[in-house]
N, C-alpha and C positions, 0 to 999 in steps of 0.2 A: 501457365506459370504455376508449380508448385507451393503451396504456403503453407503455412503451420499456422495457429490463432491460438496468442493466450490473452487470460481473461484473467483480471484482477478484479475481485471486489471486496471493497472495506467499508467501514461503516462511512466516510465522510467520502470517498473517491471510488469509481468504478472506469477500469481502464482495461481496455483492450490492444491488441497488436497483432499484427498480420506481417509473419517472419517468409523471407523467399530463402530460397534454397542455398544461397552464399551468405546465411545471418543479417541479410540489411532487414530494417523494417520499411516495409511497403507502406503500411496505415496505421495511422495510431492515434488513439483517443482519448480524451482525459475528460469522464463525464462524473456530474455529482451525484450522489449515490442517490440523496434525499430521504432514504429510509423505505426506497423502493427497490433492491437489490433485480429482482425479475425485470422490472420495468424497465429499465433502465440498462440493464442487459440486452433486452430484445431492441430496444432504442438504438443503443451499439450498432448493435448486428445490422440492423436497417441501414444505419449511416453508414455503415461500410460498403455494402451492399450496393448505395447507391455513390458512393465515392470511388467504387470499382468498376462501375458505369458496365459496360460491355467488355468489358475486360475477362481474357478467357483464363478463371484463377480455379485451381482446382485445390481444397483445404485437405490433407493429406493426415492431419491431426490435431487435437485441441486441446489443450491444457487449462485448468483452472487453479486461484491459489488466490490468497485473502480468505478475514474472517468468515466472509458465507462463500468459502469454494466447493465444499460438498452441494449445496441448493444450486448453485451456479453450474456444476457437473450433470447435474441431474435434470435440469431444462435446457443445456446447450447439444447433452451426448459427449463428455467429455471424453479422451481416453486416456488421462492421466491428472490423480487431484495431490496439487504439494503443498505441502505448508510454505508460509513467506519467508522463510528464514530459509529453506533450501532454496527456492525460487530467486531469492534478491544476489544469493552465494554466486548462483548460476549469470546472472544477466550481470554483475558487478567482475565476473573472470572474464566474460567477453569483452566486455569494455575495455576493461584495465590488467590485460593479463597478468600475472603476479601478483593481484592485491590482496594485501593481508588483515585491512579494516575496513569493514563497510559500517558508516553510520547510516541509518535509515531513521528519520524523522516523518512523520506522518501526520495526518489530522487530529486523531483521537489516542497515537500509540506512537512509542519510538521501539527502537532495536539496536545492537550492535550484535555484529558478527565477525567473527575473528577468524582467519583463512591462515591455514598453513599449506604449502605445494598444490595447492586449489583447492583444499577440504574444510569443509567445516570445523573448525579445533574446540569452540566453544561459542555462546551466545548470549546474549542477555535482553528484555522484553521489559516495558515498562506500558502498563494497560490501564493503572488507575490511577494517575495522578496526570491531570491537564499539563501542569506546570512545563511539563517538558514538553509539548505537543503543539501543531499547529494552530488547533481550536483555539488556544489559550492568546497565540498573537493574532488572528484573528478578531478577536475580542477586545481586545488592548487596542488593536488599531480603529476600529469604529466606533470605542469608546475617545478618543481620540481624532475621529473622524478623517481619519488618516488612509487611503485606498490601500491594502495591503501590499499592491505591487508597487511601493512606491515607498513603502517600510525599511529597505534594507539601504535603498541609495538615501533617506533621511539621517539612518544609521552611519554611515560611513563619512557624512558631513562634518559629524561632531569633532570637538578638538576637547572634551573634556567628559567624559564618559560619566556618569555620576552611580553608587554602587544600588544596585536595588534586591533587594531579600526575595529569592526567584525559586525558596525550597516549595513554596506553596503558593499557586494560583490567587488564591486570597489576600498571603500577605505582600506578596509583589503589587498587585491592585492599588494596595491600600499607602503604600510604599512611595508605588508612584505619583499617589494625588497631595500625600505630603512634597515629592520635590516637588512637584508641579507650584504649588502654595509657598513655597519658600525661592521659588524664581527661578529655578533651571531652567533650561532651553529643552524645547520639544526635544530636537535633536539628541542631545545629551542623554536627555530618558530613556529614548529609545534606541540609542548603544547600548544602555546600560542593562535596559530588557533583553538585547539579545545576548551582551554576554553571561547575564543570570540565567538564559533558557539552556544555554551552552554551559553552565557549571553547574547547573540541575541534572541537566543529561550527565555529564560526566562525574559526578559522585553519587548519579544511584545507577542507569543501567551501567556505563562505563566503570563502576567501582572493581575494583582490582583485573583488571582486563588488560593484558599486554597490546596497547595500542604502537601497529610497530608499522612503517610507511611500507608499499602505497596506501592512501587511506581513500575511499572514495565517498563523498556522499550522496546521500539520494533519498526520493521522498521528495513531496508536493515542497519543503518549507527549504530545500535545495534551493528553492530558486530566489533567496532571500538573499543578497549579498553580504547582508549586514551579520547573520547567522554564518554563513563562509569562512568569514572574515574575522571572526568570535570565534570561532573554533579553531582555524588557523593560531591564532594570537593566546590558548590557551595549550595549543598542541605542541606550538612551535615548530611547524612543518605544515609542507604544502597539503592542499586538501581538492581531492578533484572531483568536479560536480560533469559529469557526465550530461552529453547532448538531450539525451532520452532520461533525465533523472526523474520525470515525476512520472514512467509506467515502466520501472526496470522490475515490477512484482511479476507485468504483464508480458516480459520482454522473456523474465527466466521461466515463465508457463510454456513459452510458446518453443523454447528451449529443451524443456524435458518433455514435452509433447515427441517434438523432432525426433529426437534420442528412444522415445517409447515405441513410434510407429517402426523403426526399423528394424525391432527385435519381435514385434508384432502386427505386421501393415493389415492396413484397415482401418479406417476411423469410424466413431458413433457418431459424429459430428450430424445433429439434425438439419444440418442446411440453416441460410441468411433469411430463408423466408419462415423461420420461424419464429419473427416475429410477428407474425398474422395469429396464431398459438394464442389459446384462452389457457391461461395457466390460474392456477387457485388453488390457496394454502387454508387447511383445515387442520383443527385437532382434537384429541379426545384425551380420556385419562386413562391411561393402561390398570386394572383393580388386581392385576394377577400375584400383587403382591406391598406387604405396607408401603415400597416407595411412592406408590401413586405416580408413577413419569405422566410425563406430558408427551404425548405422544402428536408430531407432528406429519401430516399426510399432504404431497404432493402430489397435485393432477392436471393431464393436459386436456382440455380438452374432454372434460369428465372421464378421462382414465388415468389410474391411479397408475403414478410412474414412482415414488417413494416413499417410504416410512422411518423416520429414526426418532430418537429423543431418549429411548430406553436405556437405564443404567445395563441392564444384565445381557441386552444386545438381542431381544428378543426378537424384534423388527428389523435386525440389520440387513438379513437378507434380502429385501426387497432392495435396497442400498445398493446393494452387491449389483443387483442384476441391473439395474436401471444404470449405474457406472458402469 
């Protein structure tokens, strides 16, 4: 069997996919990042590996894309690195052919992307502020003591939604411990969090953005009903959360992988057993000029496989070649 492998990694989630020849996914993974991108890659690779048992799979191409897709390219043997906004474009037109909004909700970041005849029209990225992000309910929920997965069906119980100030992670917090103190119902709160996470999102990344149907979501906090169901209710139109929505970053890697090898066949692809691989990140300071970069070096194995960090691109080359 033929397969393609993309590879998501983000700061909170690192997600893999193993696409066959007719776009299904064979395997698919949803692992935490922990702040160990490499590790946690090669961990990947293993579980797949061994989730493929004896199975006679031949990887034909590999795609990376998420915050560290460059470092992820450069220890897997990538042959093709996208950014998440083409990559989510990609995997949200398989799904839902025709779709002209994708919301992406994420751990640490949100997105919106606006499709017209399958092409990217325009985008928006929200990176510094929790409020809108899964971390944020995450938090709320164990502050609350509440298992996250079990956040959106408390949400949807409620019969009186109560309003909470959701522009900022702080003061929604603070918001919610006053209802709490004046007697609302758990429940109630936590409609009212998710429809503040849902009006956050949509008056800073969604601000002036023609949200026009089908709309799809996706992203780990997809799988929230209560957030669905908030966004539905402020959209006024259906919202569809895809089978595969928490690795559709991994699903459009493995998508423009496909697309790459057949305009160039061959892959870099270092093999599943490279997670046996001694990989190890060092840095120095570049003096060749007053920026002082931080200069970051990739090696497997005590050989040096990349170099980047440099404003002026001095190191890129090594870049080049190791992609």
């Amino acid at each position: 069997m033929d397969v393609c492998l993309g590879i998501d990694v983000g700061s909170v989630s690192t997600n893999l996919v193993l696409l066959n020849e007719e776009n299904e996914i064979v395997v698919s993974l949803y692992l935490r990042t922990r702040g160990e991108p490499i590790k946690v890659v090669q961990e990947g690779l293993k579980e797949i590996g061994r989730k493929l048992g004896n199975s006679a799979v031949r990887v034909e191409g590999v795609g990376t894309t998420g915050s560290a897709r460059y470092l992820a390219g450069v220890v897997v043997g990538a042959d093709v690195v996208k950014n998440e906004i083409t990559a989510h474009a990609v995997a949200a037109n398989l799904i839902a052919p025709g779709v002209q909004t994708v919301l992406e909700v994420g751990g640490q970041d949100s997105k919106i992307i606006i499709l017209r005849h399958g092409v990217v029209a325009d985008f928006a990225m929200n990176t510094v502020c929790a409020a809108g992000t899964g971390s944020f309910l995450d938090h709320q929920a164990a502050r609350l003591n509440i298992p996250i997965e079990k956040f959106g069906e408390l949400a949807l119980q409620s019969k009186n939604p109560v309003h909470i100030a959701g522009r900022c992670s702080v003061f929604a917090e603070s918001d919610m411990v006053h209802k709490q103190q004046v007697g609302h119902s758990t429940e109630d709160i936590i409609a009212g969090l998710c429809d503040a996470l849902v009006r956050n999102y949509l008056n800073n990344v969604g601000k002036g953005k023609d949200i026009q149907e089908p709309v799809v979501f996706q992203g780990g906090v997809a799988a929230n009903v209560g957030i669905k169901a908030a966004f539905e209710k402020a959209l006024q139109q259906e919202v569809i959360v895809p089978s595969h929505f928490a690795v559709m970053g991994a699903l459009g890697a493995a998508l423009i992988a496909k697309q790459a090898v057949k305009k160039k066949p061959g892959t870099k692809f270092r093999g599943f057993e490279l997670s046996e691989f001694n990989y190890e990140t060092s840095s120095f300071e570049c003096q060749g000029c007053p920026n002082i970069c931080e200069i970051v070096n990739i090696t497997m194995d005590g050989k040096l496989l990349a170099r980047w960090g440099s404003r002026c691109g001095k190191w890129d080359s090594l870049v080049e070649a190791a992609l």
